[in-house]
N, C-alpha and C positions, 0 to 999 in steps of 0.2 A: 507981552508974553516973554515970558523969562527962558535961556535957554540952561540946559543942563551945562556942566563947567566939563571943559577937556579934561579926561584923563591924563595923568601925567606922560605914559606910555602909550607914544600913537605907534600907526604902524609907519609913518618916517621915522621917527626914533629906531624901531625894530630894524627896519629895513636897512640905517645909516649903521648899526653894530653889525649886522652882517657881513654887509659890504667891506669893513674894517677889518673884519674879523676874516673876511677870504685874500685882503690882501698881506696881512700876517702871515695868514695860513699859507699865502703864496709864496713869499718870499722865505717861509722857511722849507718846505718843497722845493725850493728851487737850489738853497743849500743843500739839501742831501740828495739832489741832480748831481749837482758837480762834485762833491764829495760824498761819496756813497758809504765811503768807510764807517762814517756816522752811527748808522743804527745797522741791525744786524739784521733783522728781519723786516722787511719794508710793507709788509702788509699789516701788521702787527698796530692796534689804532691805541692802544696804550691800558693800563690800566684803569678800569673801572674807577671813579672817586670815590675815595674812602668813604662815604656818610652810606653807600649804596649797601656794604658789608653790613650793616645791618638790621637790612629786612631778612624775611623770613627766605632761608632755603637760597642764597644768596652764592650761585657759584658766576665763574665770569657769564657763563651763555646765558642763565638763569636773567643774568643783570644787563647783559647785551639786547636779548630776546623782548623781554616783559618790562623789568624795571623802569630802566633809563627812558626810554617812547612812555609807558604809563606815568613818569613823573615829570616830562614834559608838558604830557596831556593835563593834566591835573593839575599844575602849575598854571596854564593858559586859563583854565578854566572857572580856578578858584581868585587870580587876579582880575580875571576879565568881569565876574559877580560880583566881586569887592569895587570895580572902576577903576581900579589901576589901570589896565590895560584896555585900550582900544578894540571894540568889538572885531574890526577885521584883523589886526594883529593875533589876538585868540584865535580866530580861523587859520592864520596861515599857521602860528605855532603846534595848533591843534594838527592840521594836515603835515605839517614836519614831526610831528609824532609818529604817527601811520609811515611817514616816508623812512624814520628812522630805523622802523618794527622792520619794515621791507628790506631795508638793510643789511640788516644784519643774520636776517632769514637768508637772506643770499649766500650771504658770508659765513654763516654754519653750513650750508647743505656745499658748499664747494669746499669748506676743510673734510665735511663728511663724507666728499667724495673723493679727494683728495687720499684720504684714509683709507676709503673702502678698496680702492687701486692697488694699493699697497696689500693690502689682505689679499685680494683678488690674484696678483702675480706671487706671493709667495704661496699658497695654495693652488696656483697651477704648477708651480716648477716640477714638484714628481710628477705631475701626471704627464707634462711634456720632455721628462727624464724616460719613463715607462716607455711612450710613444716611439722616442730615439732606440729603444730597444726593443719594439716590438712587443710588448709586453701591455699592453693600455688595453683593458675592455671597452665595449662599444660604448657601457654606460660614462665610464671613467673619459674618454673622447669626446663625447657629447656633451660633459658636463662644462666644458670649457670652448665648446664653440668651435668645433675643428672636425674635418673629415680625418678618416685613417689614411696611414700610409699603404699604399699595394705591397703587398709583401714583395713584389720582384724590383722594389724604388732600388737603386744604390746606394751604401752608408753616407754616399760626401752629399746627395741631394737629401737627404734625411738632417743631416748635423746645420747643412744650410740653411735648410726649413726652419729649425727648429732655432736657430741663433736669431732667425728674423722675427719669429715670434715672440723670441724673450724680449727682444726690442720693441714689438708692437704694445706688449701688454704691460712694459714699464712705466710707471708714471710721467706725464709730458715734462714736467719741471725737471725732472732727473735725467731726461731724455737732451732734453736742450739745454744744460749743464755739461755733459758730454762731451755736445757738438760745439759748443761755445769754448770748452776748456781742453 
């Protein structure tokens, strides 16, 4: 009985680039530890590869989101039907697709949230300007998550109030920039 021939691509093969590929990844992380000055924005995972500019509708999220995890996927799956690739390596690079889509889903909705903060405190500041003056309807109050003052509060427990909430509803990263600087 004849067996079928190995793929050239098993999943030690896979598994040995990886490996490689995180101790790279390490040692260059480990450079912008001790010198930070390096990159400017450290969350920042780089630009897109150029071949990705041109698919259809191709903005960075677009290629973050869909692209990149779909031409992983696709890649696994069109190697692993040709025998390139080792049926369980297709699996795991198949599943590091999904893991990548997860990713990066994380990674929009926490700049989306990151942003919406931002909206959120520059859109309350009149209403908790008004407040400081007496001035805020019940609706205008309500719509940012706050009791009214008693009219008989005094000016300095009012301006207190209100300096800790500017604080509360600033964004964390700006907050402990602050406190660090």
């Amino acid at each position: 009985m004849r067996h079928a021939p190995s793929p050239p691509i098993t999943f030690a093969t896979v598994s040995k680039w990886f490996f490689i590929g995180c101790f790279i990844h390490g040692i260059r992380v480990w450079r912008l530890m001790i010198h930070m000055e390096r990159e400017q924005i450290s969350t920042f995972s780089g630009p897109p590869l150029p071949f990705f500019r041109w698919f259809p509708k191709a903005t960075y999220w677009s290629i973050r989101l869909a692209w990149e995890p779909l031409f992983v996927f696709v890649l696994a799956t069109v190697l692993g039907n040709l025998g390139v690739l080792q049926n369980i390596a297709v699996a795991f690079l198949q599943f590091s697709a999904v893991c990548l889509a997860m990713k990066n889903a994380v990674s929009w909705h926490s700049s989306w949230e990151y942003l919406r903060r931002l909206m959120d405190a520059k859109n309350m500041g009149p209403i908790v300007a008004k407040m400081l003056e007496n001035t805020a309807t019940e609706n205008e109050v309500a719509s940012v998550n706050l009791a009214a003052f008693p009219k008989s509060a005094p000016p300095e427990m009012k301006r207190s109030f209100i300096a800790h909430i500017a604080r509360a509803v600033q964004p964390k990263d700006k907050e402990e920039e602050k406190n660090n600087g």
